[in-house]
PyMOL Python script that loads the backbone (N, CA, C, O; Angstrom):
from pymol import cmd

cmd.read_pdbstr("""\
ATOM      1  N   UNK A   1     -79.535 -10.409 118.107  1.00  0.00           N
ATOM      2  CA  UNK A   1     -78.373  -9.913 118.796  1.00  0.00           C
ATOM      3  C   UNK A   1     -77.223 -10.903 118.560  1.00  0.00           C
ATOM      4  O   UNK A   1     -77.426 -12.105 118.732  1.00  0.00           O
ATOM      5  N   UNK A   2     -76.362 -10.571 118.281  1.00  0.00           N
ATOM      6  CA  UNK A   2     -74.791 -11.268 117.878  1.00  0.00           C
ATOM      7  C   UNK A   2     -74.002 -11.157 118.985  1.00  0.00           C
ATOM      8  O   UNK A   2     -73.634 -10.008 119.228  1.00  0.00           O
ATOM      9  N   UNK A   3     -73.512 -12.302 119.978  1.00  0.00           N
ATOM     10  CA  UNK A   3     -72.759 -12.488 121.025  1.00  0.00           C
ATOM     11  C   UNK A   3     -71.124 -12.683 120.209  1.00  0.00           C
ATOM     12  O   UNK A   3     -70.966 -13.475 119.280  1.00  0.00           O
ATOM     13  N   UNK A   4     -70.032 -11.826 120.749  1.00  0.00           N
ATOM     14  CA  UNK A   4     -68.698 -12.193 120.488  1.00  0.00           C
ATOM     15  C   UNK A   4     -68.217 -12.707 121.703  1.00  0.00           C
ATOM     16  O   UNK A   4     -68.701 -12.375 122.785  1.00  0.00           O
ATOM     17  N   UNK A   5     -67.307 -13.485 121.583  1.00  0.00           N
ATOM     18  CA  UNK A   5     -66.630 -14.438 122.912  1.00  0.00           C
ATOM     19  C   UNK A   5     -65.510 -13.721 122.741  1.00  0.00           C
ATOM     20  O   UNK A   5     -65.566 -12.905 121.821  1.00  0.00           O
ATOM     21  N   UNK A   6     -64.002 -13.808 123.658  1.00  0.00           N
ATOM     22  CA  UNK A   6     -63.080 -13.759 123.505  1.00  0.00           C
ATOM     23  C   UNK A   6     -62.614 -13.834 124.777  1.00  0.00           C
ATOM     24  O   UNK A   6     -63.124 -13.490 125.843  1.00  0.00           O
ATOM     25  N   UNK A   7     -61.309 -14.458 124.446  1.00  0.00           N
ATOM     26  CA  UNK A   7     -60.486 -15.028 125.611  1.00  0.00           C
ATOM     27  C   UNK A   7     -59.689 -14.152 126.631  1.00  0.00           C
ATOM     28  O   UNK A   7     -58.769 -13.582 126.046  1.00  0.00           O
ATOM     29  N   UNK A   8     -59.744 -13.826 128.104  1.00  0.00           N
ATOM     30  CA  UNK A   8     -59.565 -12.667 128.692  1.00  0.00           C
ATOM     31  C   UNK A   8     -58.144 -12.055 128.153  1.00  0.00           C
ATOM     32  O   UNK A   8     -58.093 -10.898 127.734  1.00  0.00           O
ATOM     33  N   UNK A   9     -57.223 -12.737 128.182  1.00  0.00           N
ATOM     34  CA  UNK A   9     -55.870 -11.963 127.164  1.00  0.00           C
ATOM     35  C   UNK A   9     -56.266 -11.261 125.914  1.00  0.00           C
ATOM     36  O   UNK A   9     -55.928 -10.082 125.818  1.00  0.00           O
ATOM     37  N   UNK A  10     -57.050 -11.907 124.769  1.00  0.00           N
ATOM     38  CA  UNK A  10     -57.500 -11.172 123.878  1.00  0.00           C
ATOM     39  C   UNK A  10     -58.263  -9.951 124.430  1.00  0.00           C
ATOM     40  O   UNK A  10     -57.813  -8.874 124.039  1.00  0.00           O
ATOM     41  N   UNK A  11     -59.142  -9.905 125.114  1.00  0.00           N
ATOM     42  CA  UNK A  11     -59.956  -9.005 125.842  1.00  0.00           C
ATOM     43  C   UNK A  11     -59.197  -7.956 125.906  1.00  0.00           C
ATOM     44  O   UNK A  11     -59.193  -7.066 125.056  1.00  0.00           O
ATOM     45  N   UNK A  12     -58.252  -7.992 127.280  1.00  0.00           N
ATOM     46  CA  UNK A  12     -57.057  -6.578 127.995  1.00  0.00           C
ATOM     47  C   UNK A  12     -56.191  -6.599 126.710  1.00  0.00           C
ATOM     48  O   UNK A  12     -56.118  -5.412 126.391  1.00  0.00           O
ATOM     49  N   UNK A  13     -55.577  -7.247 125.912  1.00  0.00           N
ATOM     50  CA  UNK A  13     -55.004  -6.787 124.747  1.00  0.00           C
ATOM     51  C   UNK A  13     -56.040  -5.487 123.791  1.00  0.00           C
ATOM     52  O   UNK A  13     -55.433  -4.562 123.253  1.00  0.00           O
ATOM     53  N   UNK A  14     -57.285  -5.555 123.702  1.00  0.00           N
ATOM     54  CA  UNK A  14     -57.760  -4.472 122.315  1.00  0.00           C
ATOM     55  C   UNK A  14     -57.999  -3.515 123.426  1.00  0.00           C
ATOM     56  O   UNK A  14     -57.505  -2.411 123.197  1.00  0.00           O
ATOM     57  N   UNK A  15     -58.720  -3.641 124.757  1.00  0.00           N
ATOM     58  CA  UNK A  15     -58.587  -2.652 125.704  1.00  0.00           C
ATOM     59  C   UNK A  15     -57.506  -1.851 125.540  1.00  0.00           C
ATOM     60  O   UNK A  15     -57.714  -0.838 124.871  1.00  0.00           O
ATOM     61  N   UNK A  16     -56.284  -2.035 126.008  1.00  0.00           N
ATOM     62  CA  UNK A  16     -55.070  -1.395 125.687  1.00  0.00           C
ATOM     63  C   UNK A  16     -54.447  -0.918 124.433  1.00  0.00           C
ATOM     64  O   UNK A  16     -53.409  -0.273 124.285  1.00  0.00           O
ATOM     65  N   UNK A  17     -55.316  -1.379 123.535  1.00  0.00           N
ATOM     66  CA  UNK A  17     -55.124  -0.782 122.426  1.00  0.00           C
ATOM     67  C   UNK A  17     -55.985   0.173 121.865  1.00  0.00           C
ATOM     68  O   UNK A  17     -55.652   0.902 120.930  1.00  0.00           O
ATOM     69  N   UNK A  18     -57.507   0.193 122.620  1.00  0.00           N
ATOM     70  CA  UNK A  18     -58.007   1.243 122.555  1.00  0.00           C
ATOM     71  C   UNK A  18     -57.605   2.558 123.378  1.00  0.00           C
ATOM     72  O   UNK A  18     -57.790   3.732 123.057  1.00  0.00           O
ATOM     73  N   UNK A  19     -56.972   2.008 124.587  1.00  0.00           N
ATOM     74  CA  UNK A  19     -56.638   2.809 125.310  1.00  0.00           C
ATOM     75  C   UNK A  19     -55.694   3.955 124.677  1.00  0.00           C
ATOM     76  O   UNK A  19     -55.752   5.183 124.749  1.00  0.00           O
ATOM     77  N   UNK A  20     -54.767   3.043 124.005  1.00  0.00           N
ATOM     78  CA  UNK A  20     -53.837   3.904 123.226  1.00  0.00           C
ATOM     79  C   UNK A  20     -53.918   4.511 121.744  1.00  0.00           C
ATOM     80  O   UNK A  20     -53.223   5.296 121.099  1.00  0.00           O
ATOM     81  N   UNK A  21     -54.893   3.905 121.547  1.00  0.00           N
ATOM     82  CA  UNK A  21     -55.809   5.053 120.166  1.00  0.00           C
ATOM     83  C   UNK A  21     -55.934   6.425 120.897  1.00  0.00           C
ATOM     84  O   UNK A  21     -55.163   7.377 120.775  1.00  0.00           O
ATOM     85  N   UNK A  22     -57.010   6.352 121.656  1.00  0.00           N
ATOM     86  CA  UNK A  22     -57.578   7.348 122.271  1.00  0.00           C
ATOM     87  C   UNK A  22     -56.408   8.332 122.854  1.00  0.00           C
ATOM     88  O   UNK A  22     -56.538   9.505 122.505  1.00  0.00           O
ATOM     89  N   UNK A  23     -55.723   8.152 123.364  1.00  0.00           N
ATOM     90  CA  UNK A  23     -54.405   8.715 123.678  1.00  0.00           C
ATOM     91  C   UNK A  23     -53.606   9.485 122.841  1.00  0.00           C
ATOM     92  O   UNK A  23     -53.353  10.673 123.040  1.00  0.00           O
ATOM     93  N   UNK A  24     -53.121   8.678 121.707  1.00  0.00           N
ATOM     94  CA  UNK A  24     -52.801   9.292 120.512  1.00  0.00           C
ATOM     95  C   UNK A  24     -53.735  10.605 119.960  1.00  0.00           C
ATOM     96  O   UNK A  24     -53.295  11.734 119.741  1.00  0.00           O
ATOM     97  N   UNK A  25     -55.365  10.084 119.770  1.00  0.00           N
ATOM     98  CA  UNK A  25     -55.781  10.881 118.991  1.00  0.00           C
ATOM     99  C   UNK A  25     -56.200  12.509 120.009  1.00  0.00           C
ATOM    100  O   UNK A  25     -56.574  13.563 119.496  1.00  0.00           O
ATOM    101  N   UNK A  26     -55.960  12.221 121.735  1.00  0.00           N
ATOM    102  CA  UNK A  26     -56.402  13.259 122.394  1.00  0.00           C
ATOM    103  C   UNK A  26     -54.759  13.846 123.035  1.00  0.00           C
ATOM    104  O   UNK A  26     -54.577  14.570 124.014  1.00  0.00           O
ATOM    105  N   UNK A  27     -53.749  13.268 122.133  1.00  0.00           N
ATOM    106  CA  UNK A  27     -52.767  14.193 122.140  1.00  0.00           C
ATOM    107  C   UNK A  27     -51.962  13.943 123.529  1.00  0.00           C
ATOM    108  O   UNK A  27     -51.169  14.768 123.980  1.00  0.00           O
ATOM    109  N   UNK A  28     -52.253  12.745 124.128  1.00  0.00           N
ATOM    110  CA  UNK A  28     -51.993  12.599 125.436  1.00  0.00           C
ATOM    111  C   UNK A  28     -50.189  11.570 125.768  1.00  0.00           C
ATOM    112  O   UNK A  28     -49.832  10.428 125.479  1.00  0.00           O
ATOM    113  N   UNK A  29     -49.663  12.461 126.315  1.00  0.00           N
ATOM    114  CA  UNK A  29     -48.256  11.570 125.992  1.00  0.00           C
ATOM    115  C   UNK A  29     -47.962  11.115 127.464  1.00  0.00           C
ATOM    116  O   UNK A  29     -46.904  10.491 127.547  1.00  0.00           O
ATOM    117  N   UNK A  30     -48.617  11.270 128.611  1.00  0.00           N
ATOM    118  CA  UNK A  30     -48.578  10.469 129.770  1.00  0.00           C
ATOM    119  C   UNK A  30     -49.836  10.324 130.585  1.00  0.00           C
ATOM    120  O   UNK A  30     -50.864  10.976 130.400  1.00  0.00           O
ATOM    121  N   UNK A  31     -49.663   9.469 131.443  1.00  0.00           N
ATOM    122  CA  UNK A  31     -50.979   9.856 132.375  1.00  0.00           C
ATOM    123  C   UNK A  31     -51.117  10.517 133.734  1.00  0.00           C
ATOM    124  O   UNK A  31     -50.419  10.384 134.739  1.00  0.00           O
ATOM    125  N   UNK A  32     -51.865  11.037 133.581  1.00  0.00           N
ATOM    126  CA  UNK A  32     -51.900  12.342 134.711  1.00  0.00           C
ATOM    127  C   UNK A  32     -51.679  11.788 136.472  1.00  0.00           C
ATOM    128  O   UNK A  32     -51.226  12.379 137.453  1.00  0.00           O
ATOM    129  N   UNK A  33     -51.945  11.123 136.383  1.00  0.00           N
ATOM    130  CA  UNK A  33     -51.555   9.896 138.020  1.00  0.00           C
ATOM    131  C   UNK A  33     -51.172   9.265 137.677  1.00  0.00           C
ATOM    132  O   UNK A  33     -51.382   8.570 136.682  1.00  0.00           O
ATOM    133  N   UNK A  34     -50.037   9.318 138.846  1.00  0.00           N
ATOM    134  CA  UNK A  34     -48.593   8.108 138.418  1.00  0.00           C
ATOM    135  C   UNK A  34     -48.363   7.350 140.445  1.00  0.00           C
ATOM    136  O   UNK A  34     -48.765   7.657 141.567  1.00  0.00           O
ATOM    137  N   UNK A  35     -47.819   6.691 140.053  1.00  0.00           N
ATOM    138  CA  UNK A  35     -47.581   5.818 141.811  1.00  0.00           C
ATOM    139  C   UNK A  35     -46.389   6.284 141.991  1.00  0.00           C
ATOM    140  O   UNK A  35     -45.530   6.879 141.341  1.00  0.00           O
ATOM    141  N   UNK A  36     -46.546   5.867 143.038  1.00  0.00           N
ATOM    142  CA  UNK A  36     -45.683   6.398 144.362  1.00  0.00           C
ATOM    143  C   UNK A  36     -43.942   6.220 143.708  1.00  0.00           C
ATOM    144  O   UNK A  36     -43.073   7.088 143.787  1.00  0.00           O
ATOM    145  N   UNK A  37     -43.804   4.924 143.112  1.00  0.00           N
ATOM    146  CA  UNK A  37     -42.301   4.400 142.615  1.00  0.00           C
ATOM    147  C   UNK A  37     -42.236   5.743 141.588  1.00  0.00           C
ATOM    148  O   UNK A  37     -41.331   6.490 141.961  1.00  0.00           O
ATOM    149  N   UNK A  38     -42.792   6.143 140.659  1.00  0.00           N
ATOM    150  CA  UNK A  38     -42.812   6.464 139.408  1.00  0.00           C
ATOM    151  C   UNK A  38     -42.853   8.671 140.242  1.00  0.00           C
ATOM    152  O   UNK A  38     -42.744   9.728 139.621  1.00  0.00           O
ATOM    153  N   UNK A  39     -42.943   8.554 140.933  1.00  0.00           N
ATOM    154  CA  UNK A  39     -43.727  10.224 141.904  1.00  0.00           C
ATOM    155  C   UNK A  39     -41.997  10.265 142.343  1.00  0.00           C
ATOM    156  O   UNK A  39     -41.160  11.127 142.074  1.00  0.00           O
ATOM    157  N   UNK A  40     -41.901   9.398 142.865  1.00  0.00           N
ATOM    158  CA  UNK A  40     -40.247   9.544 143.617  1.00  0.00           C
ATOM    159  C   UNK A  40     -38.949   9.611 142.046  1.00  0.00           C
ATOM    160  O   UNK A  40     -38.487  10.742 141.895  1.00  0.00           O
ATOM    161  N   UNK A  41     -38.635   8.970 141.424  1.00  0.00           N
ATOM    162  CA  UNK A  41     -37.917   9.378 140.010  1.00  0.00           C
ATOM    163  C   UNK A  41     -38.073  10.177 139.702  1.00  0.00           C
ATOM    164  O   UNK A  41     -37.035  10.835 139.616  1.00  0.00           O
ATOM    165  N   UNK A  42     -39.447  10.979 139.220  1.00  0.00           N
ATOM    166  CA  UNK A  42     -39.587  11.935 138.912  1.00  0.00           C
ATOM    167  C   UNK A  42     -38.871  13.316 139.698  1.00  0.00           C
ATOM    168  O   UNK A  42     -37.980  14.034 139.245  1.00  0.00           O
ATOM    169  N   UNK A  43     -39.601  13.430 141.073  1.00  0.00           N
ATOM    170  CA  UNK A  43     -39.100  14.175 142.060  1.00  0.00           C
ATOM    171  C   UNK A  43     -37.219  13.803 142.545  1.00  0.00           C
ATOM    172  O   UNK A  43     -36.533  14.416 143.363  1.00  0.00           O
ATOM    173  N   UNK A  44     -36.974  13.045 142.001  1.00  0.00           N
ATOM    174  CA  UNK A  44     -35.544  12.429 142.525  1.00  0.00           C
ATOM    175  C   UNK A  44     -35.092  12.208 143.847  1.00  0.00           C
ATOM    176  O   UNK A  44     -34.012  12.548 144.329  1.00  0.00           O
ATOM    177  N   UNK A  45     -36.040  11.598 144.390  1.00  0.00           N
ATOM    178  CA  UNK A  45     -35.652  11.029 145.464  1.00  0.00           C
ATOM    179  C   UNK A  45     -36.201   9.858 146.198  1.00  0.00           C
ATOM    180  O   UNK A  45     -37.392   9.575 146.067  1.00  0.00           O
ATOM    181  N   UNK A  46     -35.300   9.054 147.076  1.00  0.00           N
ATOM    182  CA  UNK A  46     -35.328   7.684 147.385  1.00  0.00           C
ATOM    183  C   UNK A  46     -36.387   7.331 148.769  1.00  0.00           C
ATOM    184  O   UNK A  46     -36.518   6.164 149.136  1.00  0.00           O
ATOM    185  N   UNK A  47     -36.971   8.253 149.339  1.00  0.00           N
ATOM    186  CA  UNK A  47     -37.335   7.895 150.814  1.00  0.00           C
ATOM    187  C   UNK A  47     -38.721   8.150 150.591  1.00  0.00           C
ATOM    188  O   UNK A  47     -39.126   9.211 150.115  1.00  0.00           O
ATOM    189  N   UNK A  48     -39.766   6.800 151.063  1.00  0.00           N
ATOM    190  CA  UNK A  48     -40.953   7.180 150.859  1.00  0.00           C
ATOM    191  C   UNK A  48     -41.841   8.258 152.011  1.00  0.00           C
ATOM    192  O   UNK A  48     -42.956   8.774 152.095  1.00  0.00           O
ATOM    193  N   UNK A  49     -40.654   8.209 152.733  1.00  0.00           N
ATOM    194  CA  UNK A  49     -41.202   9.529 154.015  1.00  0.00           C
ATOM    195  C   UNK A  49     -41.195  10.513 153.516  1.00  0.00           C
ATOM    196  O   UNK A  49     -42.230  11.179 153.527  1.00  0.00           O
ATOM    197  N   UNK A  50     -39.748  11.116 152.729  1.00  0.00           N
ATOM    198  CA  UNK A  50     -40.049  12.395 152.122  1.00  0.00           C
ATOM    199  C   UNK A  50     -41.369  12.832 151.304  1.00  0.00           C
ATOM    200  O   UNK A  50     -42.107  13.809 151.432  1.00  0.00           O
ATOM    201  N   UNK A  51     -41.391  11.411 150.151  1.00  0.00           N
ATOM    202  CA  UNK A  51     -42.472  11.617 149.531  1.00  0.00           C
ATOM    203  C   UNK A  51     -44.100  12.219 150.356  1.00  0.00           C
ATOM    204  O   UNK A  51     -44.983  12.976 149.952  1.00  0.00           O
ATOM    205  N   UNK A  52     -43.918  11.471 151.614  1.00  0.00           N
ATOM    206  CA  UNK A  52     -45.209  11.939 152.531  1.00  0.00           C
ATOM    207  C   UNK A  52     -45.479  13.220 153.235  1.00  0.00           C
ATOM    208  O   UNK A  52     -46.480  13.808 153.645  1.00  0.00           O
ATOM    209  N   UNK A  53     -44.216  13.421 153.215  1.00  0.00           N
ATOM    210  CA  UNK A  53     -44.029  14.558 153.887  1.00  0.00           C
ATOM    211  C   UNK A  53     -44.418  15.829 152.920  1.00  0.00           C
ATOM    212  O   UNK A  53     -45.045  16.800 153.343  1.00  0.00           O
ATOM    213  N   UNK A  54     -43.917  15.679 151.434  1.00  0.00           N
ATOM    214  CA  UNK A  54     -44.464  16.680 150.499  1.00  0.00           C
ATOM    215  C   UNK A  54     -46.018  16.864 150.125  1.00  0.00           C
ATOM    216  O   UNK A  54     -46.642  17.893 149.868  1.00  0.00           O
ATOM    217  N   UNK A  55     -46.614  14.927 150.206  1.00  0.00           N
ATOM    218  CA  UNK A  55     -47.948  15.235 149.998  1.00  0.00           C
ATOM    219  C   UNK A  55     -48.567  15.633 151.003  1.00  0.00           C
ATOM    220  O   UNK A  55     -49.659  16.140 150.748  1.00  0.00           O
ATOM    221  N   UNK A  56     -48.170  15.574 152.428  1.00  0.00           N
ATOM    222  CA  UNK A  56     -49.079  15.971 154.048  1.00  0.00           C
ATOM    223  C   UNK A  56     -49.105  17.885 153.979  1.00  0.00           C
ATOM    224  O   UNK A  56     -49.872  18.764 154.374  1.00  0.00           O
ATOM    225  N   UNK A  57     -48.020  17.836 153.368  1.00  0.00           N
ATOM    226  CA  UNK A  57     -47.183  19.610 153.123  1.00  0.00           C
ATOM    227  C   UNK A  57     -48.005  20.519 152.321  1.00  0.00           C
ATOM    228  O   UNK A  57     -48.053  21.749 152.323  1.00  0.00           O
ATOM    229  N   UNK A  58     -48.810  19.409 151.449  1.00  0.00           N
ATOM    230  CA  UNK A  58     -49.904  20.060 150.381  1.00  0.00           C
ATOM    231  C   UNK A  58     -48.700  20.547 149.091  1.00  0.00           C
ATOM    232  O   UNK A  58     -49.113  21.165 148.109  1.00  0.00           O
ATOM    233  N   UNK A  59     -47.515  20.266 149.202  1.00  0.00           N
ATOM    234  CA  UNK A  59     -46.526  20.391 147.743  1.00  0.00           C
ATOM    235  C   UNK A  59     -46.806  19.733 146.699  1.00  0.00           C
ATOM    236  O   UNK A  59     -46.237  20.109 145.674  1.00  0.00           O
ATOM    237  N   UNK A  60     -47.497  18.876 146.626  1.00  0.00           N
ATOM    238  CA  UNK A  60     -47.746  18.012 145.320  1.00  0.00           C
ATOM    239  C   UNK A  60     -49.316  17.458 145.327  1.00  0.00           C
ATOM    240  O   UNK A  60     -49.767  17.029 146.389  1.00  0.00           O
ATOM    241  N   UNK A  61     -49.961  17.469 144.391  1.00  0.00           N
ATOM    242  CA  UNK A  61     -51.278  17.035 144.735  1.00  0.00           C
ATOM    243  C   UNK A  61     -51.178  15.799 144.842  1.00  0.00           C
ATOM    244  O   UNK A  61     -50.115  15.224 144.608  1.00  0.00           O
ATOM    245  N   UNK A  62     -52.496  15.045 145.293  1.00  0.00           N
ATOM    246  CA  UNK A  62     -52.437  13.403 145.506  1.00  0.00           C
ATOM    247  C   UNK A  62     -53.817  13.058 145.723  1.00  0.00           C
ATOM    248  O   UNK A  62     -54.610  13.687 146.425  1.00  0.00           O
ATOM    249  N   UNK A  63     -54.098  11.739 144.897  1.00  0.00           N
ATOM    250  CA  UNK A  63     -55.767  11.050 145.341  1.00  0.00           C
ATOM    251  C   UNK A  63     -55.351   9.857 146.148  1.00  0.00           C
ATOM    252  O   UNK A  63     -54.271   9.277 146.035  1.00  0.00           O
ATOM    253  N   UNK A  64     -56.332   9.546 146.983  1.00  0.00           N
ATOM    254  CA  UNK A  64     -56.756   8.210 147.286  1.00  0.00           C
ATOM    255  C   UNK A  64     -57.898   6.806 146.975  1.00  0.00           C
ATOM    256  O   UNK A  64     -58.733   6.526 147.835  1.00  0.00           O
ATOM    257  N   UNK A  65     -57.838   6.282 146.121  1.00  0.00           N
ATOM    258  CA  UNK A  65     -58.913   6.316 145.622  1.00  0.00           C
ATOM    259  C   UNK A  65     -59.531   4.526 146.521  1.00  0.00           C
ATOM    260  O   UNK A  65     -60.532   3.880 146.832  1.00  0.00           O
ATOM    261  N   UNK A  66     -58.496   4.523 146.541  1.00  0.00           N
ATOM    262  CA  UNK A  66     -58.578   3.080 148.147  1.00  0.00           C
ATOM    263  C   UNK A  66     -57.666   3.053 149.408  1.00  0.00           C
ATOM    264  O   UNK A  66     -56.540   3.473 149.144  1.00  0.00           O
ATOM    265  N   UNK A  67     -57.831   2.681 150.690  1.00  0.00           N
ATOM    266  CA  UNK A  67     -56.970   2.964 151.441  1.00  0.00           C
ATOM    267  C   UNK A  67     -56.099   2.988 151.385  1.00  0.00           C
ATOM    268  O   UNK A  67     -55.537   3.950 151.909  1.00  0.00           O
ATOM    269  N   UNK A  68     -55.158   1.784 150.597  1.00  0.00           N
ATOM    270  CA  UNK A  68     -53.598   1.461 150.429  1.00  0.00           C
ATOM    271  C   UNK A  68     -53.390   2.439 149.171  1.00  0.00           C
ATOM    272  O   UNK A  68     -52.229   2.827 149.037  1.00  0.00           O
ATOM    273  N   UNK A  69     -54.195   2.838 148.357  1.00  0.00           N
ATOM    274  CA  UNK A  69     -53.832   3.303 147.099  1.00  0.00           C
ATOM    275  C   UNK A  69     -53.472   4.567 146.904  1.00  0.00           C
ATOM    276  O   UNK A  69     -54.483   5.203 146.608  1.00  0.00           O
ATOM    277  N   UNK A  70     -52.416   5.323 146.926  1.00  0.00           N
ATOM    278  CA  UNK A  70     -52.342   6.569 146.135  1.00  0.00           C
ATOM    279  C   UNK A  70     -51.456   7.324 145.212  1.00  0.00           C
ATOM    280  O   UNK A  70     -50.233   7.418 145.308  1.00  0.00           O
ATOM    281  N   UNK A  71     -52.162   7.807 144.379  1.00  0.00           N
ATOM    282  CA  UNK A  71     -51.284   7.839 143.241  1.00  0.00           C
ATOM    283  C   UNK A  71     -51.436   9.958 143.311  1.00  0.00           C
ATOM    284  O   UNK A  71     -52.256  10.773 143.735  1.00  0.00           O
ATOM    285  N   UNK A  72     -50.065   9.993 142.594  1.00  0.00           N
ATOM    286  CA  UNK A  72     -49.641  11.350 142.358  1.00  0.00           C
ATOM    287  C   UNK A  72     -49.897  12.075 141.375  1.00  0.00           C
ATOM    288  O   UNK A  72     -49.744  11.451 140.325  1.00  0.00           O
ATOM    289  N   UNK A  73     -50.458  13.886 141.131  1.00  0.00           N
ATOM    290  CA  UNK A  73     -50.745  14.402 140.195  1.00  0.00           C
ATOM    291  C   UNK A  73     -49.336  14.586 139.282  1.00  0.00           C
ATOM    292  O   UNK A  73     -48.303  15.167 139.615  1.00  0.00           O
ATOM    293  N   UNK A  74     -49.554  14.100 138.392  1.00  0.00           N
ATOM    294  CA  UNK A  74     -47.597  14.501 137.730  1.00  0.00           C
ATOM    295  C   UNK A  74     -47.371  15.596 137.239  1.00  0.00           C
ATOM    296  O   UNK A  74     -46.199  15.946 137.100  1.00  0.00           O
ATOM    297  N   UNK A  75     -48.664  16.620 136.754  1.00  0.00           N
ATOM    298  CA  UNK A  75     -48.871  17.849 136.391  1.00  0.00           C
ATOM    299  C   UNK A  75     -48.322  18.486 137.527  1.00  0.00           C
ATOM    300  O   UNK A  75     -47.530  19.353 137.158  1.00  0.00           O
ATOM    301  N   UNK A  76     -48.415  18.415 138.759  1.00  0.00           N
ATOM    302  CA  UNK A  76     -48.393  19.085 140.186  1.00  0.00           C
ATOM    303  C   UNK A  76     -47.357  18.725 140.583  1.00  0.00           C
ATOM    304  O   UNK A  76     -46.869  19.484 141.420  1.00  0.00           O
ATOM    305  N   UNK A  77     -46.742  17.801 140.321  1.00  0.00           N
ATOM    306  CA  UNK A  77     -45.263  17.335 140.525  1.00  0.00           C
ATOM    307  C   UNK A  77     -43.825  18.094 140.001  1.00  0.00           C
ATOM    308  O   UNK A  77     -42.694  18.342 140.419  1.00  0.00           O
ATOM    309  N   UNK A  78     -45.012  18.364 138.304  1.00  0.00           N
ATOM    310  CA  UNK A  78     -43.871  19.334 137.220  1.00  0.00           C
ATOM    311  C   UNK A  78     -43.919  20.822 137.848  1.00  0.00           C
ATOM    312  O   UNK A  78     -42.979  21.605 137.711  1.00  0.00           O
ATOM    313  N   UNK A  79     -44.764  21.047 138.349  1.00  0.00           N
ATOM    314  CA  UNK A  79     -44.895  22.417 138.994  1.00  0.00           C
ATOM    315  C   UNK A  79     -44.212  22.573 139.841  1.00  0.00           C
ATOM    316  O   UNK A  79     -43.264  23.355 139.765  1.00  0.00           O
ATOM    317  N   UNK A  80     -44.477  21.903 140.859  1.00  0.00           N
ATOM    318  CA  UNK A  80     -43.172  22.189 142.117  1.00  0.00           C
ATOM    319  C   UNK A  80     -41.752  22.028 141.596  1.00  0.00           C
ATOM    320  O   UNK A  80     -40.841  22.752 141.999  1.00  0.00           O
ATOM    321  N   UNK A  81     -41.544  20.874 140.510  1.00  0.00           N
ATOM    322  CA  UNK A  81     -39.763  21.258 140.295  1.00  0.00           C
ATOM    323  C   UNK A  81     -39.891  22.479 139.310  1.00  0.00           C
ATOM    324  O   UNK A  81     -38.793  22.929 138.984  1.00  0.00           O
ATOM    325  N   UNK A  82     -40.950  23.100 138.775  1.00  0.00           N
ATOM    326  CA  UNK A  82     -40.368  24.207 138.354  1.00  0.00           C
ATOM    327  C   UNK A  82     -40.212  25.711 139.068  1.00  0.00           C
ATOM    328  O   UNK A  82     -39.811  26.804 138.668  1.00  0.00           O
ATOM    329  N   UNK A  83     -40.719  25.215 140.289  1.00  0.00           N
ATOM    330  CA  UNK A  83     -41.449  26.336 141.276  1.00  0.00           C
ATOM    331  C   UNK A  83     -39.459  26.628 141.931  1.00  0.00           C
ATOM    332  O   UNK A  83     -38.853  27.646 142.266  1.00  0.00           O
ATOM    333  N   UNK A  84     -39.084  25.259 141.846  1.00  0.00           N
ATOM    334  CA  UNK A  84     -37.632  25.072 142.402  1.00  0.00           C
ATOM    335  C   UNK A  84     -36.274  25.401 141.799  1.00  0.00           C
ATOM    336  O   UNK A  84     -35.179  25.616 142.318  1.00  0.00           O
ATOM    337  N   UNK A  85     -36.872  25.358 140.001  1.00  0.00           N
ATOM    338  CA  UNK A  85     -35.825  25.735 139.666  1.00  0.00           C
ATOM    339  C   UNK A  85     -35.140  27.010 139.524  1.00  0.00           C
ATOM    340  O   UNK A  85     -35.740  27.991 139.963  1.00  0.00           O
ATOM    341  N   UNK A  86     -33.655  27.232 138.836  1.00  0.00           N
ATOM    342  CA  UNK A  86     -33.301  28.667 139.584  1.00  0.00           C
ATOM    343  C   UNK A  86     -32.712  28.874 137.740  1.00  0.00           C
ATOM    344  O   UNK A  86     -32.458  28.092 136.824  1.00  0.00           O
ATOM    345  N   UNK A  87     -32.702  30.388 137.921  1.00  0.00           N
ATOM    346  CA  UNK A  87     -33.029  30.733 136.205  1.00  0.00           C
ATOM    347  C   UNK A  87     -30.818  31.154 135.448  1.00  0.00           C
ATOM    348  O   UNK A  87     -30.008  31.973 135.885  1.00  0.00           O
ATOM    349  N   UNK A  88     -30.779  30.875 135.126  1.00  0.00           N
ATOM    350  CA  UNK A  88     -29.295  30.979 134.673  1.00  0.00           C
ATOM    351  C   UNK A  88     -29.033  32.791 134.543  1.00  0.00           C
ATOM    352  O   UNK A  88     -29.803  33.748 134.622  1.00  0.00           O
ATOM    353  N   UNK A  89     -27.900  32.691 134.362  1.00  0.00           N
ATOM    354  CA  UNK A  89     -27.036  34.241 134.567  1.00  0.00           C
ATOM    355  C   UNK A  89     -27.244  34.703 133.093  1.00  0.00           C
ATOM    356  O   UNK A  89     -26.798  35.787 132.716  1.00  0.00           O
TER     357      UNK A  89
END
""", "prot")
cmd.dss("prot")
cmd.show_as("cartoon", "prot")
cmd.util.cbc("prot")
cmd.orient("prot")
């Protein structure tokens, strides 16, 4: 058996570069859960109450995957602003 070493920066560096092979080759141009900062830009707006108020509302999907942690479906995000938008004359 052949042991490779490598130094934890080298490590999360080819990680992330596998990460982004795989990405490329499965056609993937974002990731499907995004945080709370990144949920509000999208949606355009500044107040993290609103934001709560849409996910308590069931308007946008959302996981928890630790108590403090939750991140937003962005697929479900694009839906509701298209659910909102209004169609030209």
């Amino acid at each position: 058996m052949e042991v490779i070493c490598l130094e934890s920066e080298a490590l999360f560096s080819l990680v992330e570069q596998v990460v982004e092979r795989i990405k490329e080759k499965n056609n993937i141009t974002h990731d499907k859960w995004i945080d709370g900062d990144t949920a509000m830009k999208l949606l355009g707006i500044k107040s993290k109450t609103t934001l709560q108020h849409m996910r308590d509302t069931g308007k946008i999907r959302f996981t928890q995957p630790k108590k403090k942690i939750i991140l937003y479906d962005r697929d479900s995000i694009m839906e509701f602003l298209d659910s909102k938008a209004q169609d030209t004359f």
